[in-house]
N, C-alpha and C positions, 0 to 999 in steps of 0.2 A: 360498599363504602369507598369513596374518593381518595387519592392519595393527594400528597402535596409534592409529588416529584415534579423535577420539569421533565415535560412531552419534549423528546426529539424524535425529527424522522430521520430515518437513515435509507439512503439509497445507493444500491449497492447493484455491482453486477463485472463480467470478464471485461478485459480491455476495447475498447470500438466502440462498447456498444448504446454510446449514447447517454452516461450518466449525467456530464456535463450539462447540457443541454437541456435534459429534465430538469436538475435540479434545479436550474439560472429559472426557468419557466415558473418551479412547485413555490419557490422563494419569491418570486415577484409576486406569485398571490397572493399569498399568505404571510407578505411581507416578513420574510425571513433572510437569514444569513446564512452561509455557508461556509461550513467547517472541512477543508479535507480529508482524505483518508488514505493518502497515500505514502509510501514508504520512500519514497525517491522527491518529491515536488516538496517536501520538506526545504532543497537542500537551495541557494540560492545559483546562478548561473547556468542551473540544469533544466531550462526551457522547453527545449524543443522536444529534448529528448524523452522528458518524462510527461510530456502530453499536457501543459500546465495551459494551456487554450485560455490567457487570460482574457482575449478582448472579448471573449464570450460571455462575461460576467458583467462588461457594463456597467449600471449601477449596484449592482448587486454586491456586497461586501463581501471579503472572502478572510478566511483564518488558515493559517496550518501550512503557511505555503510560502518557501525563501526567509524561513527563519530560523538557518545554519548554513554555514561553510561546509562545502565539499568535503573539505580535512577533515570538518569536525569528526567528532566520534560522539554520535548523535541516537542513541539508546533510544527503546520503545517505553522507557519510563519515563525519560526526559518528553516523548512524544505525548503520552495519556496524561501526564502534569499540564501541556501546555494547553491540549482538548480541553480540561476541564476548567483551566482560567479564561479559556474561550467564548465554552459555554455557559459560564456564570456570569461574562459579563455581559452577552448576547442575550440570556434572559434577564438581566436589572433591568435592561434597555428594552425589555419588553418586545423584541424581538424573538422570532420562531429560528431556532437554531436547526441547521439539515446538516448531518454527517454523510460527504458521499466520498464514494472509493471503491476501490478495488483492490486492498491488502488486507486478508482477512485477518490477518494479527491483529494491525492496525482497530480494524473497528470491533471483534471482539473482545478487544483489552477493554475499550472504551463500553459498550452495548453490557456486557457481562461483567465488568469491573475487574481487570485483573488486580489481585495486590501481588505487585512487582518487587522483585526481590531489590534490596539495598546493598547487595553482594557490588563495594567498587572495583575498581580496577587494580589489575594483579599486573606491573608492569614487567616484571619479570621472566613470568608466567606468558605472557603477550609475546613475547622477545623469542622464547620458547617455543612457542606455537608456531609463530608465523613461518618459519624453516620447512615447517611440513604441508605437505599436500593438502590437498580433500581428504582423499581416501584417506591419509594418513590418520586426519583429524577425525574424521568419521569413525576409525575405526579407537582411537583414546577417546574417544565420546561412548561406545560403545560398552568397552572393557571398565569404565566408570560408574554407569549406570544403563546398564541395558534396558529398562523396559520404557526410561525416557529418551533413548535413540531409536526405538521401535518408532514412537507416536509423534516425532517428528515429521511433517512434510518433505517432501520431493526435491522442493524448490532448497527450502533449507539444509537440506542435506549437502547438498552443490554447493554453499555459500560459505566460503571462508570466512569469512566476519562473522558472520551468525556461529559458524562451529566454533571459534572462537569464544566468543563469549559464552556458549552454551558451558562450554569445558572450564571456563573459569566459576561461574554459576555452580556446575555440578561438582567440581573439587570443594566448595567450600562448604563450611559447615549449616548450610542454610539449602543443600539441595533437596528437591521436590520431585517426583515424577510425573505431576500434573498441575498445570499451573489453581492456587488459593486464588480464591474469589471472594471480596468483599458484596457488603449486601449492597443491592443494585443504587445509584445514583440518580438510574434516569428510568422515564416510563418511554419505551421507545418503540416505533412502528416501525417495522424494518419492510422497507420497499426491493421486489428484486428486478434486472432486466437481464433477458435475457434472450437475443435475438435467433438464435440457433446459430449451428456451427458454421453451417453456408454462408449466412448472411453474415458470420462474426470476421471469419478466415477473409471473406471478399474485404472486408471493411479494413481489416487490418494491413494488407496489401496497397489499396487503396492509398491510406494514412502514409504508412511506413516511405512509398514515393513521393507523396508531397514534401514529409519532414525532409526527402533526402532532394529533392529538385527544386521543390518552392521554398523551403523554409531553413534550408542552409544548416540539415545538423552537423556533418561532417565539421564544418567552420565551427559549431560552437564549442563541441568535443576539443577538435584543435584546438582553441582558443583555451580552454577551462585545463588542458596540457602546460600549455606555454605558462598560467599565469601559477604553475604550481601543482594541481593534481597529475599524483603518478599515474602511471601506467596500469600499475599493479591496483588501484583504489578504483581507476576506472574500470577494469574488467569485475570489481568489487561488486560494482554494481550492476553488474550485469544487462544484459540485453542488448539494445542501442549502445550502449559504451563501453561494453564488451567487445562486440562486433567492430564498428567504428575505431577503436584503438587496435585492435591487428589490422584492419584495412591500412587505417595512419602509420603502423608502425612495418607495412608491406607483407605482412605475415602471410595475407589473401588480396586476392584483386579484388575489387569490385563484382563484377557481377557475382562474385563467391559468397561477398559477406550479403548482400542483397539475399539471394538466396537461403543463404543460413539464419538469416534473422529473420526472415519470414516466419522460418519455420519454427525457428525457435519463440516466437512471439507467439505464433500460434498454440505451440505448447503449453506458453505461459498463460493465456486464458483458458485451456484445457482445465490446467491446475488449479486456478481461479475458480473455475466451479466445483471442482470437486471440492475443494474449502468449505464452500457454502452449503454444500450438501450434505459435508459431516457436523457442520455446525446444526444444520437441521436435524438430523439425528442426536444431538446432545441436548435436546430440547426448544431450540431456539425458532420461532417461527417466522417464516419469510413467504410474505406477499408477491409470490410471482407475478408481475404485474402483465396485461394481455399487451404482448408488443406493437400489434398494430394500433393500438386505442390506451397506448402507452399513458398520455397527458390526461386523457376522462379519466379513467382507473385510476391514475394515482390520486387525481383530484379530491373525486368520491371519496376516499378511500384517507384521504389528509382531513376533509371534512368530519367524518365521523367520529373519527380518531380526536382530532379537536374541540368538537362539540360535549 
């Protein structure tokens, strides 16, 4: 028996490797729109940095992308609220909605429906926090609720914002050790790409010199400085504006932060798959798509799914 969910497709896969590009192609045939998936392209004036490739989109309509301020304080609930007034108005309109990205939070809040805690903000508590390190944080995340600091990711573990909130989350009386799931929303195909690590690492190198010779990130980081974001918000985010603000603030020369945000970008699509891989192991299944016959495979594969 049929359901009455709406079909999305989600296309997903590590940094480089092409999602863009697919999905601008999967949406023009199937005349659809595209939702992002990402944690950073949220934010508005963060271009270059966060891969936001708009002239690639054309006519293709795009959601989820420069709809917040840098400053904001810009929650993954605030994010899967906005996905779904997205997606509802991309299906009135009769339109095929595609979620793509590369933040598995991001898309299995959305794909698996997380119900996100209403825990607001502890400004006290924040004031608090921010004094201590990482490690610091990590380890009162720890002594709070140890078996929800086990099953955190790598990446989040690093991230002061995120322990942050985690710790205010887990102080209050609404703490979980595994994110509650509502029953699903969408009937969803989930697409993977995934070009191997040779072909990912070369790509990312690649990239990473354009943004910094052809595509002026250095000026926009500067610039997104000047008109207001700290220092400290910028390393927040890590990666590119991590890097780029000790470059800016002489911390490291150039060829150092080059160097280190290679590798550290590299990392980050390390991480990126390993996400999707435990996501597969939690039941969820993902269509590794054949990278060289990328465009047929997903096709077929959108058709069926549709029909």
């Amino acid at each position: 028996m049929r359901n009455n969910k709406p079909k999305i497709i989600v296309i997903l896969g590590p940094t480089a490797s092409g999602k863009t590009s697919l999905a601008v192609n999967m949406a023009r045939e199937f005349d659809g729109e595209i939702v992002s998936a990402d944690s950073r392209q949220v934010f508005r004036g963060m271009d270059v940095g966060t891969g936001k490739d708009l002239a690639e989109y054309v006519e293709i309509k795009y959601h989820m992308i420069d709809v917040a301020e840098p400053m904001e304080d810009y929650s993954l609930a605030h994010y899967k609220s906005g996905v779904e007034k997205a997606i509802d108005d991309i299906v009135r309109r009769g339109k095929q909605p595609f979620l793509v990205g590369g933040s598995g939070l991001y898309l299995q809040s959305v794909v698996d429906n997380y119900a996100l805690s209403e825990v607001g903000r502890d400004d006290g508590l924040r004031e608090e926090l921010e004094k201590l390190s990482v490690s610091d944080l990590f380890e009162r995340l720890e002594k709070i609720n140890p078996l929800f600091a086990s099953k955190i990711n790598e990446s989040d573990a690093k991230n002061k914002r995120r322990l942050v909130r985690y710790i205010e989350l887990q102080s209050s009386d609404q703490k979980s050790e595994t994110p509650k799931l509502e029953p699903q929303k969408y009937e969803c195909l989930v697409l993977g790409l995934d070009p191997g690590k040779e072909v990912v690492d070369a790509k990312i190198y690649k990239r990473l010199i354009d943004r910094l010779e052809k595509e002026d990130m250095v000026k926009e980081i500067d610039d997104l400085h000047s008109k207001g974001v700290t220092w400290q918000r910028l390393k927040d985010f890590g990666l590119e504006y991590r890097f780029v603000a000790e470059y800016l603030q002489e911390k490291i020369d150039y060829e150092t932060m080059v160097e280190r945000l290679n590798i550290a970008i590299r990392q980050f699509a390390k991480r990126q798959m390993t996400w999707f891989r435990r996501w597969e192991k939690q039941g969820r299944h993902i269509y590794l798509l054949n990278f060289d016959r990328k465009i047929e495979d997903a096709r077929a594969k959108i058709q069926k799914f549709l029909s």
